[in-house]
N, C-alpha and C positions, 0 to 999 in steps of 0.2 A: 254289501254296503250297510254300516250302522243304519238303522234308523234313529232320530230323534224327534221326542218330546217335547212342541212347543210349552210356554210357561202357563199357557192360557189352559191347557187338555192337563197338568199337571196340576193344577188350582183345581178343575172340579172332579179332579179324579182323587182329591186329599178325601180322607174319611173325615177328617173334621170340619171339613164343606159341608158333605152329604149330612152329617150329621146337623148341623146349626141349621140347615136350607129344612133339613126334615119338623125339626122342632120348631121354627121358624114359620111355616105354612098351617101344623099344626095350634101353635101359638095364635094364630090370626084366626081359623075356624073355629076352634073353642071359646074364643070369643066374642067373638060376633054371634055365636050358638047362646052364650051365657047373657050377655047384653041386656037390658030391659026397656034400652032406648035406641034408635035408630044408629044413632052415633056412639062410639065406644067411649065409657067412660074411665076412669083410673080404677075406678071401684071395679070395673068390670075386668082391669086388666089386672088386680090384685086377686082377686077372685079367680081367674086361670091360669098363673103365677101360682098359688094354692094348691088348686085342682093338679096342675101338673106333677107335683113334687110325688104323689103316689105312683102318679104313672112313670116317671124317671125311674124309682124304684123298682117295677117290674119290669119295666123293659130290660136297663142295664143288667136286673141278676140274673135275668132269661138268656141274654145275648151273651154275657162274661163268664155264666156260670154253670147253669142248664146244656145249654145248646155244645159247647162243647163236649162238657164231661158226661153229657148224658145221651144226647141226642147224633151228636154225629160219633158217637162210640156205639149208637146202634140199643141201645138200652133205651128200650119205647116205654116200656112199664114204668119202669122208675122215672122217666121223662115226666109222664103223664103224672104221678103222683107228686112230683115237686112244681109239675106247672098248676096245679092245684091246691097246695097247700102256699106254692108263691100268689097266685089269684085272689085266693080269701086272705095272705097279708096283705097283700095292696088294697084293697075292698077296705080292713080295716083300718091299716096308716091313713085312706081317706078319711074317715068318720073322724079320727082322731085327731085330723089336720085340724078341721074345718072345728069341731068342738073344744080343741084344748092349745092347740098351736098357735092356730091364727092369733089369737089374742094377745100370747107373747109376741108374736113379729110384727104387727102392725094394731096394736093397741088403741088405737084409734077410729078402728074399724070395728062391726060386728056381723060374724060370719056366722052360721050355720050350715049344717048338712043338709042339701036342699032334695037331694036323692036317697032314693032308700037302698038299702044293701046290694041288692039283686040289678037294680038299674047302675050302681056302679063299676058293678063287677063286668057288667057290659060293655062298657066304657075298656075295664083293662083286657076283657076278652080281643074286644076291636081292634086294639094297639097291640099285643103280644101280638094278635095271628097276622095282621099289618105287618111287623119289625123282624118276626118269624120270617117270613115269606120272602123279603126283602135281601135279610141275612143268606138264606141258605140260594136265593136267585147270583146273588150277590157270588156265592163259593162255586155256584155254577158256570159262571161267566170267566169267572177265574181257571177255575179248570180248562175248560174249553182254549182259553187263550194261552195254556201253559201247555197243552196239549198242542195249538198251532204251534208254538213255538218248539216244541220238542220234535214235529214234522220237519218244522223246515230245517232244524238241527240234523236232523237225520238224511235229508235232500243233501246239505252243504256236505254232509258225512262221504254219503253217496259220490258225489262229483267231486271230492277230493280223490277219495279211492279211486275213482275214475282217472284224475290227471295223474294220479299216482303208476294204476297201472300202463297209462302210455308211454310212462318213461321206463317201463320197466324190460324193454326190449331186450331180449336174452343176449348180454353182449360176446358171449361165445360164438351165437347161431351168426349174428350179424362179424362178427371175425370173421370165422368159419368162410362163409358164403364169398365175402370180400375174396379173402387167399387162395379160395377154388376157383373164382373168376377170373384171378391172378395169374393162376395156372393153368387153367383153360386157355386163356388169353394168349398166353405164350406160347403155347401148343398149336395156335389158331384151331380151339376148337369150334365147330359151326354154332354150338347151344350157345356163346357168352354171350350173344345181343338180347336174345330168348329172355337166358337168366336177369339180365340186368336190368328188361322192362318188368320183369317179374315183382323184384326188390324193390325197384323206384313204386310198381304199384302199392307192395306191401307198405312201404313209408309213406305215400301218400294217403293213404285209407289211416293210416294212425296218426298222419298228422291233422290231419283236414277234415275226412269224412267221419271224427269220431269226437267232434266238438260239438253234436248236438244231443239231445237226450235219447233219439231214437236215431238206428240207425237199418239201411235194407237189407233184411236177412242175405238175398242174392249180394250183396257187398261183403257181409259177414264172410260169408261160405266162401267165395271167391279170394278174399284172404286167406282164407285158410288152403286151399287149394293153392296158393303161390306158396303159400309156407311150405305144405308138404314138398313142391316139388322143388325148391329149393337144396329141403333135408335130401330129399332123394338125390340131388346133384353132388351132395356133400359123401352120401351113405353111399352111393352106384347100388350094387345089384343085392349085398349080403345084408337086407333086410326086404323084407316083403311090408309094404307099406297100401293100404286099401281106403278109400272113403268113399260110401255110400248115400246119397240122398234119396231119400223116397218122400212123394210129391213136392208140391208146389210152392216155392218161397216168394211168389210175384205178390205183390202188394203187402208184405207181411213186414212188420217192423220190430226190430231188438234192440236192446239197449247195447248199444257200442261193444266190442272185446269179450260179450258174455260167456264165449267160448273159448276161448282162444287158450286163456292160461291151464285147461284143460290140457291140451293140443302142447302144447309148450311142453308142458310137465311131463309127458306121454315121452315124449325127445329127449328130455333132457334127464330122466332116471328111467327110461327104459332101452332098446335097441341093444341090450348086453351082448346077447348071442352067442351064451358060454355055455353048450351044450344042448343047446336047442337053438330053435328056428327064432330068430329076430323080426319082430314083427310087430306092427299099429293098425288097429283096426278101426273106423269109425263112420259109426253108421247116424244119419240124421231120418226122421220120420217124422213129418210133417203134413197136422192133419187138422180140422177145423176147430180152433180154439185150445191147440197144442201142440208142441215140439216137442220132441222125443230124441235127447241125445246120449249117443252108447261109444266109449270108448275105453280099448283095454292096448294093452301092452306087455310084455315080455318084460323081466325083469331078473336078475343075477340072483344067485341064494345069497344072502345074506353072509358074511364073514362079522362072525359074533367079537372079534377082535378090534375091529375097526370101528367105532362108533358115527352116528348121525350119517346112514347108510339107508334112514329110511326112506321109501317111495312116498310121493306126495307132499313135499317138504311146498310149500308158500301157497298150499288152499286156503288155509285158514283165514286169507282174504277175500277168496273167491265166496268164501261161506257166507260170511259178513256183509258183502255188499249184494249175493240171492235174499239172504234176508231181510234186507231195506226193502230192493227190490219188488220182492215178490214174495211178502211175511206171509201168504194164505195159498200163494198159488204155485209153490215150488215142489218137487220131492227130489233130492238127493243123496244119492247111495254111494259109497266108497267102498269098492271091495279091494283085499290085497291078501295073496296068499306068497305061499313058496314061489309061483313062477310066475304068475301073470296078476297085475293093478288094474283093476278098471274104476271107471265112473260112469253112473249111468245118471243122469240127468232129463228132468218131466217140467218143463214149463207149463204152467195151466191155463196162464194166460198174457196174453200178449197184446 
């Protein structure tokens, strides 16, 4: 869901708020500082009207001019010598105000430089490292919130891939299963009731148990275990199909399908069995603050004639959403040779 910006958080989030509110508050303390009576007079407010016009001067060429080209380009030296040589202009655009300006702008008045060089310079020292501090807090907060926003960018990322891969149910295997049940069925063979609470659990665990962000390892695995023995009803005996758990998945939780299109891909470009033995092997290892998953497959040589023949075709999503995931805590390995594909896969943290 958008979010929206009432008009009220949009008014004082304008830089020309902050700006006016800044010089604004400033405005008021300078003079009441400058004053010589309890009560502010015109004179007093002409007088910091004055005063101001050096420090507008440094600020703005520090903040429009310095601070970009110099300072957030990471160039300190040269920063430091322009915040210096801008320092002593402002220091002297004051003198100059108050000695040779004022007189043209308010003729009626007479002003002097009531400060001497060094107490001015004070004055601009205050307000740069004030309007400094301000600026760069200012590009920090921005960041940060451009950074929340590139999270949850990558969260939405995340659970689209997510609703993406639930749909993406391999519509051969689910064929496949149907026409064997089909034909079981006809046969009256004893497995079709087996098989079909099998299926309904597999479709339930993807409809249902995989709408939340985490899902029970033991649910995981257990789909996966209906899947295999599914293939197995499809494949009968001419493949050797194995899966291994070593320890404990009770209380452990994964993010929904983390496996699965592993397992998928395994079925669906391997069980060749031209010339060798047809065969899935997959081992899980599970251990305190790690998973450990290894799967390989059997795989046909290659006919150099025939193009996009390659093992592994639709990881490239799997990749993408380990690295939302788990950008610190993943390692994934792809091997494929002449005969056999594996993946071995190391979650770090769960």
């Amino acid at each position: 869901m958008e979010k929206t910006t009432s008009p009220l958080t949009g008014f004082f989030n304008s830089r020309l708020v902050q700006h006016l509110a800044f010089w604004g508050l400033s405005f008021y303390v300078l003079a009441r500082h400058f004053a010589y009576a309890q009560e502010i007079q015109l004179v007093d407010l002409i007088y910091t009207f004055l005063f101001h016009l050096s420090l507008w001067m440094t600020v703005y060429v520090n903040l429009a001019v310095l601070i970009p080209i110099l300072l957030q380009k990471h160039r300190f030296l040269m920063y430091a010598f322009a915040l210096v040589a801008l320092l002593s202009a402002g220091t002297y655009f004051n003198t100059l105000t108050f000695n040779h300006l004022a007189d043209s702008l308010f003729p009626g008045y007479y002003f002097i430089s009531y400060f001497k060089a060094s107490e001015i310079a004070q004055y601009h020292i205050v307000y740069l490292a004030a309007t400094t501090l301000l600026k760069l807090s200012q590009g920090w907060f921005q960041a940060q919130q451009q950074q929340k926003r590139i999270t949850q960018l990558e969260k939405e990322k995340a659970e689209a891939e997510l609703k993406a891969l639930k749909t993406q149910v391999d519509p051969h295997f689910l064929f496949n299963t149907l026409n064997n049940l089909y034909s079981f069925a006809l046969e009256g063979a004893p497995q079709v009731p087996e098989a079909i609470l099998k299926l309904a659990d597999c479709m339930r665990y993807m409809l249902y148990d995989c709408n939340a962000r985490l899902a029970p390892l033991e649910k995981e695995l257990a789909y996966i275990r209906n899947y295999i023995e599914l293939q197995r009803l499809r494949l009968g005996d001419r493949a050797r199909i194995e899966m291994k758990v070593e320890g404990s998945a009770v209380e452990i939780a994964v993010p929904p399908l983390l496996f699965i299109p592993f397992v998928e891909n395994a079925f669906k470009h391997g069980l060749k069995g031209e010339g060798q033995a047809a065969f899935v092997r997959i081992l899980f290892r599970i251990s305190d603050g790690t998973i450990f998953f290894h799967i390989e497959n059997d795989i046909s040589p290659k006919d150099e004639n025939l193009p996009g023949q390659q093992s592994g075709i639709g990881l490239d999503n799997v990749k993408k959403r380990l690295a939302l995931l788990y950008p610190e805590g993943h390692d994934l390995i792809i091997f494929e040779d002449s005969q056999v594909f594996s993946v071995t896969l190391k979650v770090n943290k769960f």
